[in-house]
C-alpha positions in Angstrom: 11.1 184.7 -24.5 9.9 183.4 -21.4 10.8 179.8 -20.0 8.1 177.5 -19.4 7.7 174.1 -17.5 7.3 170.8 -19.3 6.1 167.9 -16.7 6.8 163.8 -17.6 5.5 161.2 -15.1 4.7 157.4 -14.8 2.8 155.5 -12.5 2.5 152.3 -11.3 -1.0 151.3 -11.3 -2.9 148.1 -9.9 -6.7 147.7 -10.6 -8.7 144.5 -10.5 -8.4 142.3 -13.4 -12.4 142.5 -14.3 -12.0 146.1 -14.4 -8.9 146.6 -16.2 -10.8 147.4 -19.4 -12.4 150.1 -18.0 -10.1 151.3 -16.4 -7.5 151.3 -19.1 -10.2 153.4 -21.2 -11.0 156.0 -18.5 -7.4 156.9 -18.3 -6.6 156.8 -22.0 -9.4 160.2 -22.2 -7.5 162.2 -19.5 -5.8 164.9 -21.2 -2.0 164.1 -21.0 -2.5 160.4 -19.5 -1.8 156.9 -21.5 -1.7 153.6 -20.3 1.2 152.4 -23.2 1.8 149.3 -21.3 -0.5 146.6 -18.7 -0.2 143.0 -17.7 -3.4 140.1 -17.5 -2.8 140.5 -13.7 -4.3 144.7 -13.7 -0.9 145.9 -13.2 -0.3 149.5 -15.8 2.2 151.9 -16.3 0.3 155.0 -16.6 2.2 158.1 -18.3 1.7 161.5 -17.6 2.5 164.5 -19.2 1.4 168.3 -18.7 2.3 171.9 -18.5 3.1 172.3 -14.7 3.6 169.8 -11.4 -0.7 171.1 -10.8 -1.7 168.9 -14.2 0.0 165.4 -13.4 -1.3 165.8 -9.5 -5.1 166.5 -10.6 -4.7 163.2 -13.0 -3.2 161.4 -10.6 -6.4 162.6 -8.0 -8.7 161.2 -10.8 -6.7 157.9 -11.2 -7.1 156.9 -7.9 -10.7 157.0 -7.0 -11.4 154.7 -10.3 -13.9 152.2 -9.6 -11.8 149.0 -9.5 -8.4 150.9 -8.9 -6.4 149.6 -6.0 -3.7 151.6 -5.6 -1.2 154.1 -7.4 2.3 154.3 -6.8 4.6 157.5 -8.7 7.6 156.1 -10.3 9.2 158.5 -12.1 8.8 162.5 -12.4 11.0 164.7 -14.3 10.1 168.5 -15.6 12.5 170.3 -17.7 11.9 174.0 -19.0 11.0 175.2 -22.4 10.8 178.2 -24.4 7.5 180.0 -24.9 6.1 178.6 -28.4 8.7 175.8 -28.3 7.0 172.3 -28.8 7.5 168.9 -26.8 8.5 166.0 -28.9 
């Protein structure tokens, strides 16, 4: 079987407070992005998930541009491999 790449990340994401709504939305449709936890200031934790280092990047390129988005910060990255057909929790 061939190994593949699993790819977990969070971020640390500010956004104005009158956008937070928005903004909390627009993430929650990217494929492999959540916002689990946010704060009444716009402060999120954004988490991140995809087949290969490529995925989290190109959500991380749409994060940032967001209309009320003030900056992103990465926190944490971690990939570990997995076997062809083998599921992620």
């Amino acid at each position: 079987m061939t190994e593949q790449e699993w790819h977990v990340a969070s971020l640390v994401v500010y956004c104005k407070p009158e956008q937070m709504a928005a903004v909390i939305t627009t993430i929650n449709a990217m494929p492999g992005a959540e916002v689990p936890v946010f704060g009444e200031q716009g402060k999120l934790v954004v988490s991140l998930e995809g087949p290969d280092q490529s995925a989290i990047v190109a959500n991380i390129d749409r994060i940032a541009p967001l209309d009320g988005v003030i900056s992103t910060t990465l926190i944490y990255h971690e990939f570990a491999g997995q076997e062809a057909g083998e599921e992620q929790a």
